[in-house]
Structures are given as structure tokens and as C-alpha cells.
N, C-alpha and C positions, 0 to 999 in steps of 0.2 A: 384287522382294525386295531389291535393291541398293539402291534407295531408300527403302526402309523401314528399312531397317539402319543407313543412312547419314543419318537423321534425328534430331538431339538429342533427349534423353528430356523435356526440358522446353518443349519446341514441341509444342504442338498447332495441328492443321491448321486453319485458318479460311479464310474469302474473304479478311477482314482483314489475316492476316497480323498479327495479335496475339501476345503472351507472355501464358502464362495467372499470375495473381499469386502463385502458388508462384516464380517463376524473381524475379519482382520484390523478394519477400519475401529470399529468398537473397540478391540485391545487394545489401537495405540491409545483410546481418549481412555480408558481405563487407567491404562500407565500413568498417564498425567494424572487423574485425576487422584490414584495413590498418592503419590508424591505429595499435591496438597494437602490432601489431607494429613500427611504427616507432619508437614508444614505448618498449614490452616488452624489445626484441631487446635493443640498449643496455645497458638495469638491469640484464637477467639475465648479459649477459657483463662487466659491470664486479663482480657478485658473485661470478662464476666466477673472474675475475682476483683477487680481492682475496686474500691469502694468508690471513689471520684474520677471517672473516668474524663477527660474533658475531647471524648471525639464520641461517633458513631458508630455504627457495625460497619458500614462501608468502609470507615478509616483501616479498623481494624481486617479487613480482607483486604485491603487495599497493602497493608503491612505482609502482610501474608505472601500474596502474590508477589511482591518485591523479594521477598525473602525467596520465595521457589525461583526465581528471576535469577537473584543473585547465585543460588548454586548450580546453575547453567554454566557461569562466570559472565554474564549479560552486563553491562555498566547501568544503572540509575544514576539519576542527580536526588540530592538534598537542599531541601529549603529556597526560599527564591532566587537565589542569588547562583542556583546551579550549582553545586561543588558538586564534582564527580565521588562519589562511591561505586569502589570497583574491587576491593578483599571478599574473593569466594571465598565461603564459610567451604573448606574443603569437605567435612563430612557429610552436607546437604551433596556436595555435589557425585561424591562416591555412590551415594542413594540415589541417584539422578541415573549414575553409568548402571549401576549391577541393575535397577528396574528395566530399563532397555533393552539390555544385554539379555536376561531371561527372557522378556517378551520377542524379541528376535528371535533368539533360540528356540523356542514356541513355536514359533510361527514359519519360522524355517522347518523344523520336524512334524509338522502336523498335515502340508502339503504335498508331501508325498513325491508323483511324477509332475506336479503343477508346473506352472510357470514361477521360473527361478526367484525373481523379484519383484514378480507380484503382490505377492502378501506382505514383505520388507515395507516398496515402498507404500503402501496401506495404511497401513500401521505408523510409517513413520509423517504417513498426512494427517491424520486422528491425533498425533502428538502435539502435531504442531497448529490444529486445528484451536485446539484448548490453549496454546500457548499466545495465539491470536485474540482471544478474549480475554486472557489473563493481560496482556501488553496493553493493549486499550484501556481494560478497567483499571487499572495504574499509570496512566497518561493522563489522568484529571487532575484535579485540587488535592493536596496531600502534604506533608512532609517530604514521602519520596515519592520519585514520580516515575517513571520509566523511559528510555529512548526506544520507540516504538520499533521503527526498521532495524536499528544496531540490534536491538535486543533478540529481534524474532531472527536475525541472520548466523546471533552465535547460538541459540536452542536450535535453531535446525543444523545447523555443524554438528554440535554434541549429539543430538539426537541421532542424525547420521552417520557417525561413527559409529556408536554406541550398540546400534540395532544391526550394523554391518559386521560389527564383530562379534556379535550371535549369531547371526547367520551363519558366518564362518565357520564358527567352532563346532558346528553341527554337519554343514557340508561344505568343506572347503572347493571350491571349483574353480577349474581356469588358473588363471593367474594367481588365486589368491593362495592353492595349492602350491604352486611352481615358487613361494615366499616364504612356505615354513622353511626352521631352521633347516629339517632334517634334510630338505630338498633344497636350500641356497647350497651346502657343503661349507666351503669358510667365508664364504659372502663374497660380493661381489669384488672388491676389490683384495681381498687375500687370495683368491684364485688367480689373480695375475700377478703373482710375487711367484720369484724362480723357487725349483725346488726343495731347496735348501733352509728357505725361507717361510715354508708355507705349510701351516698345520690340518692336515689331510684331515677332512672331518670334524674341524674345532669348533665350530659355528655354536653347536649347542653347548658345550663346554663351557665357550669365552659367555652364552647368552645365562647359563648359569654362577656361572663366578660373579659376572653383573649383578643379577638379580639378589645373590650371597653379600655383595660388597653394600649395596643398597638397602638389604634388611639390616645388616648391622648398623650402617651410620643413621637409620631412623631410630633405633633401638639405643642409639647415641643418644639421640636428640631425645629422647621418651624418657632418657635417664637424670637429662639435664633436667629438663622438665623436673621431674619428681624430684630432683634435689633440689632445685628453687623453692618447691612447694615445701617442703618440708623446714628448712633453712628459715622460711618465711614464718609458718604454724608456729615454729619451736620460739620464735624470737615472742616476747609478748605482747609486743607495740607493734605487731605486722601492718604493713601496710595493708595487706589486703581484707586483714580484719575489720577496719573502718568502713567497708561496706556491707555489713552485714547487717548493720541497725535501722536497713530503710523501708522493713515491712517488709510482709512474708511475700505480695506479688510484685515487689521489685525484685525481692532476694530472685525469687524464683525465677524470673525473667534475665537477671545476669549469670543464673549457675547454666539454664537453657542458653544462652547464647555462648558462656563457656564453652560450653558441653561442644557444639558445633564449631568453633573454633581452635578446638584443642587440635586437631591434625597440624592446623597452621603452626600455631604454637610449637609443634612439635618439629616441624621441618625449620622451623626459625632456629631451634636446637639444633639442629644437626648443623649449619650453617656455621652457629657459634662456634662447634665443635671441631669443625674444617677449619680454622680460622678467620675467612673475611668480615664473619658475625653478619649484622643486619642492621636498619635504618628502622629509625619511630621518629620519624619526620625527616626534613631537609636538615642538612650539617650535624647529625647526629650520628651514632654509631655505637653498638653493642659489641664487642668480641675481647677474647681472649688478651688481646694487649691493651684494651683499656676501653672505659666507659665514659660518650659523651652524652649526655641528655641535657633536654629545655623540661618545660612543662609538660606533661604528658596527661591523655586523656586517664578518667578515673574508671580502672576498671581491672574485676580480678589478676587477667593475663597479664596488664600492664607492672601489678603491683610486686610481680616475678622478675622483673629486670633489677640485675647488679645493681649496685649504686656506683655512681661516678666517682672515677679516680683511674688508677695506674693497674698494670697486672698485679698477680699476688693468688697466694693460696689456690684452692682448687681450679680458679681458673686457667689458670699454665696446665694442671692436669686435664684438662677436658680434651688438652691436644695428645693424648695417649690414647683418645677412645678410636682416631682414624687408623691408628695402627692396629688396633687389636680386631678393627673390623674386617680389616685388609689379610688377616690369617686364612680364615675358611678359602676366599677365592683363591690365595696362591696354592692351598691341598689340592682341590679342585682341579685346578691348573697344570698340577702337578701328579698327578696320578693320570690326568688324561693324556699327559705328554709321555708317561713311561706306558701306553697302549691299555690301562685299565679298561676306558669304554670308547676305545674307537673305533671305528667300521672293524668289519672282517680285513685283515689284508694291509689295512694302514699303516701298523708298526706302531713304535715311538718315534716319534718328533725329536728332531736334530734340536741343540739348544737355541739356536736363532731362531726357528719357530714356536718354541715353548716362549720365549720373548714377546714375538711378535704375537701372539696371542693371548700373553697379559696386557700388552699396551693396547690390544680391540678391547681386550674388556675395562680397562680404563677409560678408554674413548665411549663407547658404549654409556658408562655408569657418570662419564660428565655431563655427556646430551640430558640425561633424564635427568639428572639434579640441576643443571641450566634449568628444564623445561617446569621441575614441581617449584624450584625459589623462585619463578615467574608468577605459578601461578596462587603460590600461598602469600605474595605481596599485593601489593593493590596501594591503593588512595581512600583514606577517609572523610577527605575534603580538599578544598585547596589552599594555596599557598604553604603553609609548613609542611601540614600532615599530606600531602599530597602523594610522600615518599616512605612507604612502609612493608619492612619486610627485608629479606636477601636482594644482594645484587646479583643477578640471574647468571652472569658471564664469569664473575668471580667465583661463585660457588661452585661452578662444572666446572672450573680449572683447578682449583681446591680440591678436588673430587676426584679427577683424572689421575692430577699428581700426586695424591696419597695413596691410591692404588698402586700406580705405577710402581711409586717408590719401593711399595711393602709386596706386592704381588711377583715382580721380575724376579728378583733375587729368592721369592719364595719359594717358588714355583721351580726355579733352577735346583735348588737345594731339592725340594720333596721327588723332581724326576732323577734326580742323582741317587739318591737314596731309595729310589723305588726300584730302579735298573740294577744298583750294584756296581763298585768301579767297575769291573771287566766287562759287563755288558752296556753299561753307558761308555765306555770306548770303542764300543764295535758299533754304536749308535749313532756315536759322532762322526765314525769312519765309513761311514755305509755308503752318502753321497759324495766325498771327495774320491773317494777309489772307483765308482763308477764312474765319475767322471774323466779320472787316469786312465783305465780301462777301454774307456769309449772312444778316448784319443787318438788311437792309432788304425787304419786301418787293416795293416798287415797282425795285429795282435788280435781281431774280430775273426778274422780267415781262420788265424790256429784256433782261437776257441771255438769257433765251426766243426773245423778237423777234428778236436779233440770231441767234440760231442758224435759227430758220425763212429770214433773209433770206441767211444762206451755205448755204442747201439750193440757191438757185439758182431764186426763184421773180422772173417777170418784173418786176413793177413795184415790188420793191424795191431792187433794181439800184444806185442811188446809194446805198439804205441800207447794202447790205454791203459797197458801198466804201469808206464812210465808219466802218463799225464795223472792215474791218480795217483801216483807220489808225490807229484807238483803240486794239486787238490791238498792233500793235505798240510804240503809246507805254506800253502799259500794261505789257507786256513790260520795256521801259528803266527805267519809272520804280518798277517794283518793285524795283530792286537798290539804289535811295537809301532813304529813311529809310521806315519805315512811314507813320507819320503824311502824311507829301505825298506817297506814293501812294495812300493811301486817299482823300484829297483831292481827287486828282488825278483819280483813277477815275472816282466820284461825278458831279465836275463832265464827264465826258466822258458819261457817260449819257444827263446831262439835256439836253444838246445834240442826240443821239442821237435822243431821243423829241421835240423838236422840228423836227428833219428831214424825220422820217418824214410820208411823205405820205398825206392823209386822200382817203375816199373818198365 
């Protein structure tokens, strides 16, 4: 009876050791309902604080909801006349991914031998359950209002990603095994590059030097940031000081929306840094070769922008932070190309593939900074401000190319220096001499012969002594030029097969 008591009401008993989809279903609305409240709690006490409020409680959950909306990256409209708002506050939206992501992973390791996607998709109907009442209850009379189908179709994308890659990371199965790096090898298209060309095993290498070239140029952008901020404090007529005198739950309402917008902020940095910079509205422009601006809305982040004019001063210097970012990937690059971490049996990489696999991790680290300066811009409204943020195509080519530039040549150098001249020569000679090698048929035959005659068979005796003396000049003379050791070889064959004693 103690044990029956002491059994949660949402376990039922199996061999398995399963949850039945009612407990899964409740975790995804749980999920959600986290998130608002991290969301929610905020709005509602900064409208409790405000002393003249001029809305409701509804307005204010109504605000709420738009805001959990928006770190999905969902579109609302503002005020009657429709202007789209579409800048995801990136750090709601990161709290949006890692809660799924753990709840996935939960729920994928709790199941045991159950059915695979059972509990997944559960979880991710309960998500989207509460996302359904949330889009409605922000579809009325408001400020912002919500587009009900757009909205609910990118919170179940997000969501479904989100909760598939917890799953994952807990039991990779199928296909989704058969797509870790460790199991692509150099991915799908470096595997069909000839040999010479193709970094055996690069795959995680090129996926880390990515990920190295990526933390640096955010840590770019982090730094920009903090030197605006600071530049700005020190000056005594800051712009952004001018909003500080508007009451304690204003103040506290823009340093909160800061707070969530700083990621953005931060990737619009990195952007600068790269040089295309970014847009605060239509025919505008921020970056390293000069400053255009109009009117701009009033608001701490805004009050961090240059002021207009030409290049000058630190700004020219910001373009020294791409290169400094682009060091770590070419080390990376370059110890994995002199055989530091690759498969058993791999070797070192020929220098055309230590190339070719800084320019994947270039290609690599463009797509993902195309994909964040998409999605840290957006529209504040329409007509001017419609256009804010990075240009998405510009920045992942910004991106590519500064890689490229600083990683290639890196990378060359760190596997030169890792090898040694003398063995980074026999590194570079490895595939063109088999290739010489493999050329002839009648030179395959003797090396045949020559290996039956080092098995240790009687009456070839002079022949295998005679072949390892070849062995070793062939050994010496491969570290001089290609051309005269292929020569060289050649001619020691056919000497070889005139040795050899007939029967």
C-alpha cells in the first residue's frame, strides 16, 4: 500500500519504464509556460510600479505575450496602421532554444525502449498548445497585435527544431547519427575531391576552427560594444545619459529591454568589425568607412552609434579585430593538417588540403554569420525604419573572406612548422610519387617480385638483397626533387629485373 501511495499519479507501470504522453504533453505546456513567465513576470511588475498607468492588466499581458511572440522571431504589427515589428530580441530567443532543448532532452532520456517520437512530438503539441492561446490573446485591440497563422507557423518551426535537437543529443538515431561530424568524415562534398585535395578526417577540425573563428568575431563585436559604452559614459553630455531622468519605471523598462537586446547589439558589432557595418533605417549606414544617419529613434543602444562623418581614429582599427580573430582557426587548422588529431592512419594533409579545408571553414563561418545578421535585423516600423541591422549576404561574405585570408596562409605556415622541413617534404611527396609509381604496369610486377623475394624464398636470396639496397636509395632519394626520384626509381627496377635469375 506504501508503494502505491508513494507512486506519482502520472507513471504508469510498465516493463519499460515509460511516461505515458499525458506527463509529456504537460512538459511541453510547462516549457511555455516558463518562458512567460520570465517574460510576463517583468511587464506585469513594471505596470504595477508605474504610478499612471493609462491601460489594463490585459494590455499589459497582452505586451507580454507579444514579447514571448517576438523571441520565437514571429512578426507582430504595431498601432493601426500596421507597421510590421520583426527585431528578435536575441536573448529571449536563446531562452526560447536552451528551454526546449533540455525539455527534449528530458524527454527523449526518460523513455527508455518507448516509442521514438512519441514523447518529442507531445511535448512539442503542449508547446504549441499555449502558443495558440498566447497568438489569439494578442490578436485583439492593443498596441501590438499579432499575426495569428504567420506567428503560430514560425513558434512551431522553432519549437521543432529546438526539441529535435534534444532529442538528438541524447539518442542520435538513423539518419541523424549518419550527420555527426565524426561520421560525415570531410562532408559531403570534400569527399568527392581527388586525393590530393581532400583532408581525410577534417570535418571536425574545419567544424571547430568555425566555431573558434565565430567566438572571436562575437568577442569583436562585445568589445565594440563596450568601447561605445564607455566613450559615451566618459563624455559628460552622453547621449545616452539624457535618458536616464524619466523615472525609476521607465529607466527600468529601457535598461530591461536593453538587457535583451544586447546580443543584437552585439552582432551589429561584429558586422561593424567585418566592415559592411549595418542600416538604422533606409539609406543609412554605420561602418568603419564612414557614418550616415537621419533621426534616429531615442534609446540607450541607439545613443552608441558613431556620429556622422568620414573614417578616423579607432574606427580603421576595428578592422584589425577580423584578423586577430582568424589566428586560433588557422593553429587549429594547422596542427590538424601535420596529423595532431586525425583518425588513426590519416597522416598529414598535402598542403592543398590544409587549403581546402580552411576555405570549408570560411564557407562554414559565412553561412552562420549570413544566418545571425538576418536574424539580429528586423523592421521597427515601416517606411524608413523598416531597415535595421546587418545586410545578411554582405556580412557572410565579410566573414568568409576574412577567414580565408588570415586562416589559408595560417594554417600553411603552423603545418609547416609542425612537420619540420624534412618531413613536410616527404608530406608533399607522398601523393605525387604514388602516383608516378602506380603509373606503369611493368614497375607494379617488380614490386610484386620484390616483395615475394623479402618473404624469404631460397633462390632469390641476391634478389632481396639487392632490392633492399634499392629500398633504401629509394628512401634518400625521395626527399630531393620529384622528377630524379622518379627517375631514379625506374632506372633501379629495370636493373632489378635483370638480376633476377631465370629458371
Amino acid at each position: 500500500m506504501t508503494q502505491l501511495m508513494g507512486r506519482p499519479l502520472l507513471e504508469v507501470p510498465s516493463e519499460l519504464g515509460g511516461r505515458p504522453l499525458l506527463a509529456d504533453l504537460l512538459t511541453g505546456v510547462r516549457t511555455a509556460l516558463v518562458g512567460l513567465a520570465v517574460v510576463g513576470v517583468p511587464v506585469l511588475g513594471l505596470w504595477v510600479a508605474t504610478p499612471y498607468a493609462d491601460s489594463d492588466a490585459a494590455a499589459a499581458t497582452r505586451l507580454a505575450g507579444v514579447l514571448w511572440l517576438l523571441g520565437h522571431g514571429a512578426p507582430v504589427v504595431r498601432g493601426s496602421a500596421d507597421a510590421p515589428l520583426t527585431v528578435t530580441p536575441l536573448l529571449l530567443g536563446a531562452l526560447v532554444v536552451v528551454l526546449l532543448y533540455r525539455a527534449g532532452a528530458a524527454v527523449a532520456s526518460r523513455r527508455g525502449l518507448r516509442s521514438r517520437w512519441g514523447g518529442p512530438v507531445a511535448l512539442w503539441t503542449g508547446y504549441c498548445g499555449v502558443a495558440v492561446v498566447v497568438a489569439l490573446h494578442c490578436a485583439g485591440a492593443g498596441l501590438f497585435r499579432s499575426r495569428v497563422l504567420t506567428d503560430l507557423l514560425v513558434v512551431g518551426l522553432v519549437a521543432g527544431l529546438s526539441t529535435a535537437a534534444g532529442v538528438r543529443s541524447v539518442r542520435p538515431l538513423g539518419l541523424l547519427r549518419s550527420l555527426r561530424p565524426e561520421a560525415v568524415g570531410t562532408g559531403f562534398l570534400v569527399d568527392r575531391l581527388p586525393p590530393g585535395w581532400r583532408p581525410v578526417g577534417g570535418m571536425p577540425a574545419v567544424c571547430r576552427a568555425a566555431a573558434a573563428a565565430g567566438a572571436g568575431l562575437v568577442a569583436a563585436g562585445g568589445l565594440l560594444v563596450a568601447v561605445a559604452a564607455a566613450l559615451d559614459a566618459g563624455a559628460g553630455d552622453g547621449r545616452g545619459m539624457a535618458l536616464l531622468g524619466r523615472g525609476p519605471a521607465a529607466l527600468s523598462g529601457l535598461l530591461m529591454l536593453t538587457v535583451v537586446l544586447l546580443p543584437n547589439a552585439v552582432l551589429w558589432g561584429t558586422a561593424y568589425a567585418l566592415g559592411p557595418g549595418f542600416e538604422v533605417g533606409a539609406g543609412t549606414l554605420v561602418s568603419p568607412g564612414g557614418t550616415e544617419l537621419g533621426a534616429v529613434p531615442e534609446f540607450p543602444l541607439f545613443a552608441l552609434l558613431p556620429q556622422e562623418g568620414g573614417p578616423g581614429g579607432w574606427r580603421l582599427a576595428a578592422l584589425l579585430l577580423p584578423l586577430l580573430a582568424g589566428l586560433v582557426p588557422a593553429v587549429l587548422l594547422g596542427r590538424a593538417a601535420a596529423g595532431r588529431r586525425s583518425p588513426a592512419g590519416a597522416g598529414p594533409w598535402a598542403p592543398a588540403a590544409t587549403a581546402v579545408a580552411a576555405l570549408a571553414a570560411a564557407l562554414l563561418l559565412g553561412a552562420g554569420a549570413a544566418a545571425l545578421g538576418w536574424l539580429s535585423g528586423g523592421a521597427l516600423a515601416a517606411g524608413r525604419m523598416a531597415r535595421l541591422g546587418p545586410v545578411p549576404w554582405w556580412t557572410g561574405l565579410a566573414a568568409a573572406g576574412w577567414l580565408a585570408a588570415v586562416a589559408v596562409p595560417g594554417a600553411l605556415l603552423v603545418r609547416r612548422r609542425a612537420l619540420g622541413p624534412m618531413d613536410a617534404g616527404d608530406a608533399d611527396d607522398v601523393e605525387p610519387a604514388q602516383n608516378v609509381e602506380r603509373a606503369d604496369d611493368t614497375e607494379r610486377a617488380a614490386d610484386a617480385g620484390f616483395a615475394v623475394g623479402v618473404g624469404g624464398t631460397a633462390g632469390a636470396a641476391p634478389t632481396a638483397a639487392g632490392q633492399g639496397a634499392c629500398a633504401g636509395l629509394a628512401v634518400r632519394v625521395r626527399r630531393s626533387a620529384l622528377g630524379l626520384r622518379a627517375r631514379t626509381h625506374v632506372l633501379v627496377l629495370r636493373l632489378s629485373r635483370q638480376r633476377r635469375p631465370t629458371r
